[in-house]
C-alpha positions in Angstrom: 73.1 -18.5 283.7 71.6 -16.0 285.3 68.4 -14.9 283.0 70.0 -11.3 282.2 70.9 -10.1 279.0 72.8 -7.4 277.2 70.4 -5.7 274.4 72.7 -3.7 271.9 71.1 -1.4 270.0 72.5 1.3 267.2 71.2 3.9 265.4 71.7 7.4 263.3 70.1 9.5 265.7 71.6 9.7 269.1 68.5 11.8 270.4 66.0 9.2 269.1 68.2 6.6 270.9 67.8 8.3 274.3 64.2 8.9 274.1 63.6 5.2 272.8 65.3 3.9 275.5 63.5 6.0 277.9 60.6 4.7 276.7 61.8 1.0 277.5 62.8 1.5 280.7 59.5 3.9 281.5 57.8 0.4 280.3 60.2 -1.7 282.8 61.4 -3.3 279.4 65.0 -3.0 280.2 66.3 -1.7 283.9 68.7 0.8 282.6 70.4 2.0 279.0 73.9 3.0 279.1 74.1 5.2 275.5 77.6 5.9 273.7 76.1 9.1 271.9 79.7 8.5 269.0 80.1 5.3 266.9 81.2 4.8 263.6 79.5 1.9 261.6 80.7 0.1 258.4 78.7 -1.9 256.9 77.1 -3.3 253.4 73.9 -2.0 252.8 72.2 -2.2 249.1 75.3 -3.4 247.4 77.5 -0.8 248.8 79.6 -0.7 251.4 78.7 2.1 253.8 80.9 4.3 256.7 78.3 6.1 259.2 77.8 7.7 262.1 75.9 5.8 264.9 74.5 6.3 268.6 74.8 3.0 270.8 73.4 1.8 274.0 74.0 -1.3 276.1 70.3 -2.0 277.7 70.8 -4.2 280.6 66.8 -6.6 281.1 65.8 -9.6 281.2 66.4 -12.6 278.7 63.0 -13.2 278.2 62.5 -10.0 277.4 64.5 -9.9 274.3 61.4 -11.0 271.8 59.1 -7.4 273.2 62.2 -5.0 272.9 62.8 -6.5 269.1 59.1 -6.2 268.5 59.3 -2.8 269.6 62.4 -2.0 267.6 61.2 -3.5 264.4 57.6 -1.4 265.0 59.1 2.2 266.2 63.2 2.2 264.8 63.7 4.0 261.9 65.9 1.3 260.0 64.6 -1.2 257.6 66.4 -3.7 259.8 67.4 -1.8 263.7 70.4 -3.5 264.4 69.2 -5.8 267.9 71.6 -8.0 269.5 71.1 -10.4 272.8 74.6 -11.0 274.5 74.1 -13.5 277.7 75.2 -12.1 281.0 77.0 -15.3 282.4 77.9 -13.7 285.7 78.3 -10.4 287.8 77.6 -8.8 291.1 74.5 -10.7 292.3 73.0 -7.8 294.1 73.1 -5.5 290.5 71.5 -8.5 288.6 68.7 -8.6 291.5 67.9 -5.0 290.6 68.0 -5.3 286.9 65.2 -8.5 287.3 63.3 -5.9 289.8 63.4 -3.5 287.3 61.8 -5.5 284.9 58.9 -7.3 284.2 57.0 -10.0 282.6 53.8 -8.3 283.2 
């Protein structure tokens, strides 16, 4: 394995998902965010199945980073429950999975 994860990450807002992932990578939480500003979402929420618009971004960090960026997203997201998903990096171009680690910290 090579210790770097995928971070998904949706919400309503595309603008708040920009600026939140700005502040993870200002905070060398995540090396980089790459943001799909046009999802759609179905889900059940509350009984009821629901069909919304959503923002997405890929965050690209450490795995042992996972349990601050959840932290973060439970304390500043505006969901009940921010949708946060870990998705193992089993391989890729060495020298981009050296930056991403560089990028990051522990600290």
């Amino acid at each position: 394995m090579t210790g770097v994860v995928e971070v998904v990450i949706t919400a309503s807002d595309p603008d708040w998902l920009a600026a939140f992932t700005r502040r993870l990578v200002d905070d060398r939480l995540a090396a980089c965010g790459q943001q799909i500003a046009a999802i759609r979402s179905i889900y059940r929420w509350d009984g009821a199945v629901q069909d919304d618009p959503e923002a997405r971004v890929a965050l690209h960090t450490r795995a042992d980073l996972v349990d601050r960026i959840v932290e973060r997203a439970n304390t500043e997201h505006p969901y009940d429950v921010p949708c946060v998903l870990a998705l193992p990096i089993v391989a890729g171009n060495p020298a981009y999975l050296d930056w991403v680690r560089a990028e990051t910290t522990l600290a």
